[in-house]
Steps between C-alpha positions, in 0.01 A plus 500: 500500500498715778787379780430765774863463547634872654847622266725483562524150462788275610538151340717321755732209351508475067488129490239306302210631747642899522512527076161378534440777736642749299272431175252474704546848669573647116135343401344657794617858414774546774737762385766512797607142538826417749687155435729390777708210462805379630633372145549705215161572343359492119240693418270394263393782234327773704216731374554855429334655821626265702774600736687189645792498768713228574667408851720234454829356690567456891281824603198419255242530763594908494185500223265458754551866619377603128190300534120523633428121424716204443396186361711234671630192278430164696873443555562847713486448833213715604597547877836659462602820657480697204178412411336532844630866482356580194149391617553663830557821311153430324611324214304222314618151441302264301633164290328353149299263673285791704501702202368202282239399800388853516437540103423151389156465314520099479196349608713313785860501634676157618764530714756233578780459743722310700812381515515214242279405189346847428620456144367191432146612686472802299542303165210197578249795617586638139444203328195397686336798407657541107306098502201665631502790268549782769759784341776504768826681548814422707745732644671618828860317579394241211421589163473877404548795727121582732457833355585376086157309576311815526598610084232232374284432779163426451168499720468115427856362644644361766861584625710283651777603730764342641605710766853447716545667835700769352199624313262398780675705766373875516097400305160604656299348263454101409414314243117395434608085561822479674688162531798420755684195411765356724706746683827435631825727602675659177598820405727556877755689310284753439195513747622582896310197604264244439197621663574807238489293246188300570344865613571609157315199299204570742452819312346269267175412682530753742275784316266286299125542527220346625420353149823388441637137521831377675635144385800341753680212600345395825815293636727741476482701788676799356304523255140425680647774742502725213157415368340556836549847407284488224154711547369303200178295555605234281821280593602201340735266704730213304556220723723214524241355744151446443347847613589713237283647195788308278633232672795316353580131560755373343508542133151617525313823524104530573323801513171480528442150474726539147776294475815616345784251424821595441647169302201674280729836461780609258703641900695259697574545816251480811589833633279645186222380646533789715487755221184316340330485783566890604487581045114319492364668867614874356287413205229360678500784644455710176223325418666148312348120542744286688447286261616716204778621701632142526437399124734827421734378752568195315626634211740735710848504413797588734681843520851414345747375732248479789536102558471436110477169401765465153432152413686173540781360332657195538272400787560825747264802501597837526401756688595885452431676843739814473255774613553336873767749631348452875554173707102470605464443070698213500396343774121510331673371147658202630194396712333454158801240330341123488828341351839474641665877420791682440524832651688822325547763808652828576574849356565802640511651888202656617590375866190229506504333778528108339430315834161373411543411183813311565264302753212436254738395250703263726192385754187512235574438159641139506446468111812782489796288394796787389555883498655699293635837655588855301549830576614716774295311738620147440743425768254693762218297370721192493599543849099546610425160337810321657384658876189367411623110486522505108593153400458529077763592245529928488749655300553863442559582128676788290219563332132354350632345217689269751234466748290377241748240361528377867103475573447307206664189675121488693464290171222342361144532692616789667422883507733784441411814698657878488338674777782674670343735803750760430536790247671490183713782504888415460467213285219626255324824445172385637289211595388478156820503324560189740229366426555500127829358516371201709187473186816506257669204683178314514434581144894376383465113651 
């Protein structure tokens, strides 16, 4: 494996991605390698021959003086000070994701971004082509690390990627079939501004080739912005209207003439439709019938705790939707419940702004009939609804165990739903810790 990489070699944040790095580098023969993060660091075993340095603490960014290349972890914000010095003074920054794009010998790269259902995309292109027999990979932000792909890689495969703006900010290459799903505002604590963000997830189309294909969500304008930056002959547009190459009406997808059904589909919720539609054009693209694509499709099953249906029990369903920490997630779970519902809201502060969902909730989803609040947010999401014209029971509870209890009263012939557009941090570890509780209380009636 020959990296090209110049030592020294910096590997810039030790997370999940920057250990990656590191083995990485050690595979490739690197023998000066600088870490640099801000918390203490653990190095794994090292080779004899290799000489390692650590920067860690409040000044941890001093490594870069030590190094020729650095290999940025998505989570580093590449456009700091310290970082536009280094490159100034000739240094080299590059991230996993150009490294892996550079290197890769898979027969084709997806790509897939955008600001919600990446996750779920990235698993029904999988499984679509595991049904049609086509070896395929996934990494990036979902699954394992981009450049742990590259140990077993074969000529055959296809790798997947799901790629977040972090790791789409500084590439100049793109992915063979690219796919922008619905892209919204997120991630403000970190980029300077929106147009930076979107600017980032255009690094997805924005170097493809000629030969390369570009799947996108034609009513979003964002996102069609973003597209039209594609050089790729081929585009595929998913439409809510009729003028799409998958047009989705109702519960209903065609492409092609091919009719897809959801009510024929292991996924609730409407909003997947999305993510099929984007999932079967990114394997048309690779060379898969439509009509393959959409027998797969039916035997999908849903990412845990992504709108997943736990069963019913004394007349109410269940639905676990902890993975939506953002507002806009919510707002597409809820537009999917048929029954009258009890909503489970609220977590921790990541200053969302709650105004639109409070007016979707109160204005648009008249089947709605009492909220449960947790969390740090509760009172501020509390007071959004009531400013809104709220006129159902909301209570803010203690904790889940409580808000459960009190969303049971929806009673029989009614749907309880935990989707809480906010983090998890405070009251749990994580969304999925959350989300297990709320499976154990489910499980215990």
């Amino acid at each position: 494996m020959n990296s090209n990489l110049i030592a020294p070699v910096g590997v810039l944040g030790f997370g999940v991605e920057g250990q990656s790095t590191f083995n990485y580098l050690v595979r490739s023969g690197i023998k000066d390698i600088v870490v640099m993060d801000k918390n203490p660091v653990n190095l794994p075993e090292v080779p004899a021959g290799v000489n390692v340095k650590v920067c860690s603490g409040e000044n941890y960014m001093d490594g870069l003086k030590d190094c020729v290349t650095v290999v940025r972890s998505a989570g580093v914000y590449p456009m700091s000070p310290a970082l536009f010095k280094f490159q100034m003074n000739g240094g080299l920054m590059t991230s996993q994701i150009q490294l892996f794009l550079e290197q890769t010998k898979s027969k084709k790269v997806v790509g897939v971004t955008g600001t919600l259902g990446k996750g779920s995309t990235v698993s029904m292109i999988s499984h679509i082509l595991t049904k049609c027999g086509v070896n395929n990979e996934i990494g990036g932000n979902f699954g394992v690390p981009a450049l742990d792909l590259l140990k077993n890689e074969t000529a055959d495969r296809v790798s997947i990627l799901e790629l977040s703006s972090f790791q789409l900010m500084t590439l100049s290459l793109s992915p063979d079939v690219a796919v922008v799903l619905r892209v919204s505002t997120e991630h403000l604590d970190w980029h300077q501004s929106v147009e930076e963000y979107r600017d980032a997830k255009a690094n997805l189309v924005r170097w493809q080739k000629r030969d390369g294909a570009c799947v996108y969500l034609k009513d979003a304008a964002p996102t069609a912005k973003i597209a039209s930056e594609s050089p790729a002959k081929t585009k595929y547009a998913v439409s809510l209207n009729d003028d799409g190459d998958a047009v989705i009406e109702g519960a209903t997808l065609t492409i092609d003439g091919t009719k897809l059904y959801l009510s024929d589909c292991k996924v609730r919720g409407i909003y997947q439709l999305e993510n099929m539609a984007a999932a079967t054009l990114a394997c048309k693209a690779l060379g898969i019938k439509v009509a393959d694509a959409f027998e797969a499709l039916k035997s999908y099953e849903t990412l845990p705790f992504r709108m997943e249906f736990k069963g019913e029990k004394n007349g109410i369903e269940f639905y676990n939707d902890s993975y939506a920490t953002r507002p806009d997630a919510t707002i597409a779970a809820t537009a999917s419940m048929k029954r009258p519902f009890a909503l489970i809201l609220g977590g921790s502060e990541k200053n969302a702004d709650f105004t639109e969902l409070s007016q979707i909730l109160v204005n648009e989803r008249p089947n709605l009939k009492r909220i449960a609040l947790i969390g740090a947010t509760a009172q501020r999401m509390l007071d959004s609804l009531q400013q809104a014209g709220l006129k159902i029971t909301a209570n803010i509870f203690p904790t889940l165990e409580e808000a459960f209890a009190d969303s049971l009263q929806i009673g029989e012939g009614g749907t309880v739903i935990m989707s809480p557009a906010c983090a998890s941090f405070g009251l749990f570890k994580n969304y999925k810790v959350r989300g297990q509780v709320f499976d154990k209380l489910v499980a215990d009636l």
